[in-house]
Steps between C-alpha positions, in 0.01 A plus 500: 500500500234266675304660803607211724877583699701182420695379817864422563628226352696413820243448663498711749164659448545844377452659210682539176538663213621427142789739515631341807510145330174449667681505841398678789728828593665294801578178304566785250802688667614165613483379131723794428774470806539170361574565136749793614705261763531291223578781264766639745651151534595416145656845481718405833590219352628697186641747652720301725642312205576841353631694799741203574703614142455855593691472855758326282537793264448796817805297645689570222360908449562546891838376442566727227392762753731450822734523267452857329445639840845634524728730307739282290753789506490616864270172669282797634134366534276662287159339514254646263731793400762281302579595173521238227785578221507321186806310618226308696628616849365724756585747676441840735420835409864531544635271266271516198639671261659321287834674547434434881538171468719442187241300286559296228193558288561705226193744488598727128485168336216368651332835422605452148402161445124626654471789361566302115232223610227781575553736220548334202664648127241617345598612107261677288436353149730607220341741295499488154612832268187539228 
């Protein structure tokens, strides 16, 4: 480091340092407001291509919504209380049970089919008499 302060190279007649990029702290913070505008603006620009497919697929999910609100057995409203069955429908407190609501999805072999996937045959090696 020299003795001598370096000034700004702005111009503006202040001093400067090296870890400023020899500008003055003004043209400094300035320097900086700059770079993050400019920062901020290419991520706009991003993020508007990007949120324009997103509305497109919230359409769809809010859809999908209004129309679980309701009890598909009774056409009660249910809100966040709904219970989905595996017949893909659903329904109130009420209603589901599967026997409430006479469902079609046949649960024992469902279990079965699950229950075959997860636990696997496992057969010991045959031993051999000496």
């Amino acid at each position: 480091m020299t003795g001598e302060p370096s000034l700004c190279i702005n111009g503006c007649g202040f001093f400067s340092t090296p870890q400023t990029k020899n500008l003055c702290s003004k043209c400094y913070n300035s320097f900086l407001k700059d770079e993050s505008a400019r920062y901020l603006d290419t991520i706009r620009d991003h993020r508007t291509t990007a949120t324009v497919v997103e509305k497109s697929e919230e359409a769809v999910v809010v859809v999908r919504n209004k129309k679980r609100s309701r009890c598909n057995a009774c056409n009660k409203k249910v809100g966040l209380l709904g219970f989905e069955c595996r017949c893909g429908h659903v329904f109130c407190g009420s209603h589901r049970h599967p026997e409430e609501h006479s469902c079609l999805s046949d649960y024992k072999s469902a279990a079965i089919t699950e229950l075959t996937i997860q636990n696997p045959v496992i057969k010991p090696d045959k031993l051999y008499r000496i």
